[in-house]
C-alpha positions as CSV (number, residue, x, y, z in Angstrom):
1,X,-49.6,4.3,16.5
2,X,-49.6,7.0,13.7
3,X,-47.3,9.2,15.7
4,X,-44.7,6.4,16.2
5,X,-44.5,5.5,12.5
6,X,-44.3,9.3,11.5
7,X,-41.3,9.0,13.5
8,X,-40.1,5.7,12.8
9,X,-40.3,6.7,9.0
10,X,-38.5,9.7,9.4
11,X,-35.7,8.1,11.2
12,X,-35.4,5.6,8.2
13,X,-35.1,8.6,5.8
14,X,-32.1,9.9,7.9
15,X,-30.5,6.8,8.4
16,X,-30.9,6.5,4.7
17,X,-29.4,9.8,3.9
18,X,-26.9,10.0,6.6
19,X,-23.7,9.5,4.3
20,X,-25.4,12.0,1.9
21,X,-23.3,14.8,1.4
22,X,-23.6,17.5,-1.4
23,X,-20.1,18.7,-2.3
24,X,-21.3,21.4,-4.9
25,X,-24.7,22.7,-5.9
26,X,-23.7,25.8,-8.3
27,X,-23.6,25.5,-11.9
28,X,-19.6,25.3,-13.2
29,X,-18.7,25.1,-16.7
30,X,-15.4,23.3,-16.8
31,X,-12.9,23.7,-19.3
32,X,-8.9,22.8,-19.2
33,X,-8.6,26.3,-17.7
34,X,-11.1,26.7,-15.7
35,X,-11.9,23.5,-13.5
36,X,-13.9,22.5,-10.8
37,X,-12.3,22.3,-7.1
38,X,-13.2,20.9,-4.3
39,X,-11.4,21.4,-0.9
40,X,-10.1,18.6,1.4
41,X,-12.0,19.4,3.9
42,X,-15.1,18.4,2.3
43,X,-14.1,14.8,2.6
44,X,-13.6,14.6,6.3
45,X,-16.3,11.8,6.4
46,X,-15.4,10.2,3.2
47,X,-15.0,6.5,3.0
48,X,-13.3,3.5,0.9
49,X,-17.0,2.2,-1.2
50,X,-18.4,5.2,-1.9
51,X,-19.0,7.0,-4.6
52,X,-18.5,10.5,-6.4
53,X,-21.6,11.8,-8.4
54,X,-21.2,14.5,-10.8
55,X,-24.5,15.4,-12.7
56,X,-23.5,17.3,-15.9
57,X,-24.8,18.9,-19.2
58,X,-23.8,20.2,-22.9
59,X,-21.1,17.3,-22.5
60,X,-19.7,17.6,-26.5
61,X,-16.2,17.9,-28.2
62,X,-17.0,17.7,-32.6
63,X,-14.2,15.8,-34.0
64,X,-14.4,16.1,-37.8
65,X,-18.3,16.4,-37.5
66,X,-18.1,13.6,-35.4
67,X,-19.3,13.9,-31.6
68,X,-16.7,12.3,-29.5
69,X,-18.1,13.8,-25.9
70,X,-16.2,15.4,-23.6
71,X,-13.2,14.7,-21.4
72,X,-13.5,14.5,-17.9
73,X,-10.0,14.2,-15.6
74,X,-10.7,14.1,-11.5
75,X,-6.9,15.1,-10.2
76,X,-6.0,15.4,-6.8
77,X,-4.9,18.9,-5.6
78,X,-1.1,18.2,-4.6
79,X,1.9,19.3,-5.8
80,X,1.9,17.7,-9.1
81,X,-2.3,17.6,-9.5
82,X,-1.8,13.8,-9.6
83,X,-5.0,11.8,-11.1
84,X,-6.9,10.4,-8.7
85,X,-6.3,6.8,-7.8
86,X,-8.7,4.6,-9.3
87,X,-9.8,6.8,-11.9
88,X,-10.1,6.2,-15.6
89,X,-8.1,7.4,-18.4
90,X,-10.3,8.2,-21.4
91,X,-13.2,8.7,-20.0
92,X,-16.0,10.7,-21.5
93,X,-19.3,12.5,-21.0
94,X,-21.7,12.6,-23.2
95,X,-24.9,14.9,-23.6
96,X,-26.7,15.7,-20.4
97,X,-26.6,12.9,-17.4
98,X,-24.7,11.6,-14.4
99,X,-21.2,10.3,-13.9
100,X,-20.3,7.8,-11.1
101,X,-16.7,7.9,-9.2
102,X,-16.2,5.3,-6.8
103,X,-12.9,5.8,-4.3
104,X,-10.9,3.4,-3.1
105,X,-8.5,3.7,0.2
106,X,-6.1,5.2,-1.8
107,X,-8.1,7.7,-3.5
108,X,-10.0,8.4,0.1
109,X,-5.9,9.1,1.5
110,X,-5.5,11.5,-1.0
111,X,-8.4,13.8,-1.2
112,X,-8.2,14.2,2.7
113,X,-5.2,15.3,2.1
114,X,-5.7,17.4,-0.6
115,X,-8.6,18.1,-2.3
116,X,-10.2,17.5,-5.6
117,X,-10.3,19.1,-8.8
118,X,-12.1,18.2,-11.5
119,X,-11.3,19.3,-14.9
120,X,-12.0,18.1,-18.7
121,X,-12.7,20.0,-22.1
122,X,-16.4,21.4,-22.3
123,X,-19.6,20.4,-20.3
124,X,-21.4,22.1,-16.9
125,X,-21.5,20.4,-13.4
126,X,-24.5,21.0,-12.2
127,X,-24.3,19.2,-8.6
128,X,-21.4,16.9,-7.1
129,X,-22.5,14.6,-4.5
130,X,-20.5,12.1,-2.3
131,X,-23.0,9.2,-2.0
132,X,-22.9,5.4,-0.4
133,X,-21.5,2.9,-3.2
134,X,-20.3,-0.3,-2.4
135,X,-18.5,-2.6,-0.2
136,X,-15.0,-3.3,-1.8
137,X,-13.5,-6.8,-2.3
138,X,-11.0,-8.1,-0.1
139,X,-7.3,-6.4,-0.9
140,X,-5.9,-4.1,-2.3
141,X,-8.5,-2.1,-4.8
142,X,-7.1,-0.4,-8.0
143,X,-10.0,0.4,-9.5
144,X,-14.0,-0.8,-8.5
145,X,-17.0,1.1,-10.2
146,X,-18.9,-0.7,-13.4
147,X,-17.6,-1.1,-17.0
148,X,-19.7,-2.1,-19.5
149,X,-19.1,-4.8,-21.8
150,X,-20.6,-5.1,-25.4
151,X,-20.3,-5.5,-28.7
152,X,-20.5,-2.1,-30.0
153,X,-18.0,-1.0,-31.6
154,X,-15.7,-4.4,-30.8
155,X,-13.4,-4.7,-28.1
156,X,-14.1,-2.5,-24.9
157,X,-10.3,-1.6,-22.9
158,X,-10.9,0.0,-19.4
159,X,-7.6,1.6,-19.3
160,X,-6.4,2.9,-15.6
161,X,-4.1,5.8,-14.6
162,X,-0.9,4.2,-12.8
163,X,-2.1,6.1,-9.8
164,X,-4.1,3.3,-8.7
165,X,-1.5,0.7,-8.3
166,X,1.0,3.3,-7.2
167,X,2.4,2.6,-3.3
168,X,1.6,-1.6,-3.3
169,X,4.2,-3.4,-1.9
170,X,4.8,-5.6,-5.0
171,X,6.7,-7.8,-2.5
172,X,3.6,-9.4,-0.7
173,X,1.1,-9.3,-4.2
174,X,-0.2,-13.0,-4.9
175,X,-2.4,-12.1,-7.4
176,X,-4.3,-9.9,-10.1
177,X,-8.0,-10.6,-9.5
178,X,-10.9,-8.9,-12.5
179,X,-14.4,-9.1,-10.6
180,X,-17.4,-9.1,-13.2
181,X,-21.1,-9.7,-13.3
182,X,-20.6,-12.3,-16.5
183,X,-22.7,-15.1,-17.0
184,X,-20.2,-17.5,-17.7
185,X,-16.5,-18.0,-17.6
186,X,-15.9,-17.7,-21.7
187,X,-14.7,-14.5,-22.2
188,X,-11.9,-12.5,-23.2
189,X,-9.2,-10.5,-21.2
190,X,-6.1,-8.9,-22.6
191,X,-4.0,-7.1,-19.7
192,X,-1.8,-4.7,-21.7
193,X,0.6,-1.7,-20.9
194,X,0.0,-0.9,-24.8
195,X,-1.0,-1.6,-28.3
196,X,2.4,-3.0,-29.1
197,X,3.1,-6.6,-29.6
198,X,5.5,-6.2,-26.5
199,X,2.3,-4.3,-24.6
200,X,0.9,-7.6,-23.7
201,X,0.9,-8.2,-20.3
202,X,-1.2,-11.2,-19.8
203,X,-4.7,-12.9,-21.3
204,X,-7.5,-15.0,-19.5
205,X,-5.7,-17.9,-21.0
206,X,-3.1,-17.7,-18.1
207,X,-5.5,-16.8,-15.7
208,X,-7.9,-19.3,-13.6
209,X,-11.6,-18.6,-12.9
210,X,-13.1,-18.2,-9.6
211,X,-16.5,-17.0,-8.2
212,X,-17.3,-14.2,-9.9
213,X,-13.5,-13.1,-10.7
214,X,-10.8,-14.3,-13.2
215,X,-7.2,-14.6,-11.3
216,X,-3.9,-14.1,-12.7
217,X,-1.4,-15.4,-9.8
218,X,1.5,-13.2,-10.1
219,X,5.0,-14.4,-10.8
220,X,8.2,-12.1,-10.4
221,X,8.1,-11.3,-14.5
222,X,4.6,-10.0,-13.8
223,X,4.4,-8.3,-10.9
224,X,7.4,-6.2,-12.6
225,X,5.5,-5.4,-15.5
226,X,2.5,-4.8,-13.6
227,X,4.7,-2.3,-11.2
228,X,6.4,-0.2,-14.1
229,X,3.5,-0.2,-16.5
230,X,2.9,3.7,-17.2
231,X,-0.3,2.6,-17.2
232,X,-3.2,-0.5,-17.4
233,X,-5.2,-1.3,-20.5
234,X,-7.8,-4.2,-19.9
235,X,-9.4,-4.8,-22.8
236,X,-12.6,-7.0,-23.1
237,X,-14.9,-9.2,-25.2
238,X,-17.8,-11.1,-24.1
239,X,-17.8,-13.3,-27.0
240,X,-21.3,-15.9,-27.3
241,X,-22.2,-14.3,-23.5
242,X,-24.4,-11.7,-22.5
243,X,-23.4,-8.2,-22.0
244,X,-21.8,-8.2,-18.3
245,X,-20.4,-5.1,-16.5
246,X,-16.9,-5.5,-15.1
247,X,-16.8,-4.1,-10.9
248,X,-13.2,-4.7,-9.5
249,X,-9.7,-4.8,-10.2
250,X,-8.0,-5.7,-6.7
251,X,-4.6,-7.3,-6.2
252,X,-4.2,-9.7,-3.6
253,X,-2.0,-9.5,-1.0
254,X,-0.2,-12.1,1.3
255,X,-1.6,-12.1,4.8
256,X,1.0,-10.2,6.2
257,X,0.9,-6.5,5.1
258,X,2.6,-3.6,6.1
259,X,0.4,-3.2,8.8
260,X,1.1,-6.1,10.7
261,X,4.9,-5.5,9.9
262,X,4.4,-2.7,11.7
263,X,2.5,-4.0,14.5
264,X,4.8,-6.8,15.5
265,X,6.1,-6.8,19.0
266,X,10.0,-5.5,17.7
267,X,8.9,-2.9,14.9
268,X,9.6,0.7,15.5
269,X,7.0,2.8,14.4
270,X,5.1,5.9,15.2
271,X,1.5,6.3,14.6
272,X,-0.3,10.0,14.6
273,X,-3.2,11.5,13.2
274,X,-3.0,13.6,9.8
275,X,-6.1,15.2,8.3
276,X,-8.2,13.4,10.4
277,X,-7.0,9.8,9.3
278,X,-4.6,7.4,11.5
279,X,-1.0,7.5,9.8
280,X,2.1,4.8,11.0
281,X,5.5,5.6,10.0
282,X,8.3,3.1,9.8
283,X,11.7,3.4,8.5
284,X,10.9,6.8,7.5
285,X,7.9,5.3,5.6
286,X,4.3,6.3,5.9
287,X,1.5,3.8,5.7
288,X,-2.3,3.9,6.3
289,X,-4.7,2.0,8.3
290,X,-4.7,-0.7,5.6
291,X,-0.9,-1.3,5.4
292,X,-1.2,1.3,2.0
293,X,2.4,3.0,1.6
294,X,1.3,6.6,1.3
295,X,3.4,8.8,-0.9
């Protein structure tokens, strides 16, 4: 009996560990000109859900005496070092700690393809590591990770590169859908392309609530402003609630994507394998598994 639970428990540690994968274990000190990079290969095995983990330190930028921690930018390795889908503009680092980067489809496509670098303005990576995150929402996922919401400082604006809404067939989106972990349904949203007057894209009072989501059903007006915003500013305020985190921004689609488009009996379309992930052209077009129009 001893020997079998020796066993059994180590079996539970690799099954555990199994999607574990350290992507770098040397100490880097990243700076505009000298970032990190990580080669496409090393995502072979990466999946939609999971998650990026960069463990930093000496994460600082002084501002007029005034800390303001560091900038941190994850681009993919292409032609134009595009940021990587689903990533956050803004973000920051602070003192010593960890940093969590969850990947959506589109971010997976892209880093198989290509490769990730990892840049910013002054702090040390000290390990990256491509852990198990989360199951993502039905459709199609600009961003998912967790964004705090609280009253320090006043309103809190996740704002999004457009490179995670880039490729969506506008055509067959129903629907803007903001997941969160609030308490209630009275809160604030502001969907904005800017700080202008003319920014405003949409608030929660033209949305509907759902379980766990607010929904803003998509007209023609607002899908086009969605489309050819440079880029999304989502600005919160939890009002009389509790401090929530916000999980998901996903844009439902009709029920027919590209992919069954593609997979009716009179479409012409080639499928082939590409960095180790199933690709379908049509028209000249290429798609993923998903129905995701690739660029």
């Amino acid at each position: 009996m001893k020997k079998f639970s020796l066993i059994a428990l180590f079996a539970a540690l690799v099954a555990v560990n199994v999607h574990a994968t350290d992507l770098v274990t040397e100490t880097t000190h990243v700076t505009w000109g000298t970032p990190l990079r990580i080669e496409a290969a090393q995502f072979a095995n990466a999946q939609p859900g999971q998650k990026i983990v960069i463990t930093y330190t000496d994460a600082k930028e002084m501002v007029e005496s005034e800390n303001k921690g560091s900038v941190i930018e994850f681009k993919v390795m292409n032609e134009h070092f595009d940021h990587l889908a689903g990533s956050r503009e803004a973000l920051r680092l602070w003192d010593n700690g960890s940093l969590e980067q969850f990947l959506t489809a589109s971010a997976v496509d892209s880093i198989k393809a290509h490769g990730l670098e990892i840049t910013g303005n002054d702090f040390t990576v000290t390990k990256v590591e491509l852990l198990e995150g989360k199951e993502l929402k039905e459709g199609f996922t600009v961003w998912t990770g967790y964004f705090w919401v609280d009253d320090e400082g006043g309103w809190k604006t996740l704002e999004l590169y457009w490179n995670g809404y880039a490729g969506v067939n506008w055509e067959k989106a129903k629907a803007l859908r903001i997941y969160s972990e609030a308490t209630g349904t009275d809160f604030i949203i502001n969907v904005k392309e800017n700080w202008e007057e003319a920014g405003q894209i949409a608030g929660q009072d033209e949305m509907t609530d759902g379980e766990g989501y607010k929904e803003l059903a998509l007209t023609e007006e607002l899908r086009n402003k969605l489309e050819n915003a440079n880029h999304w500013m989502i600005q919160f305020s939890h009002k009389e609630l509790a401090k929530f985190n916000v999980t998901d921004i996903v844009l439902v689609m009709d029920n027919e994507t590209a992919i069954d488009a593609i997979q009716a009996p009179n479409a012409k379309s080639q499928k082939l394998i590409e960095n180790g992930q199933v690709v379908i052209i049509k028209n000249g077009v290429k798609y993923n598994a998903l129905g995701v129009q690739l660029k």
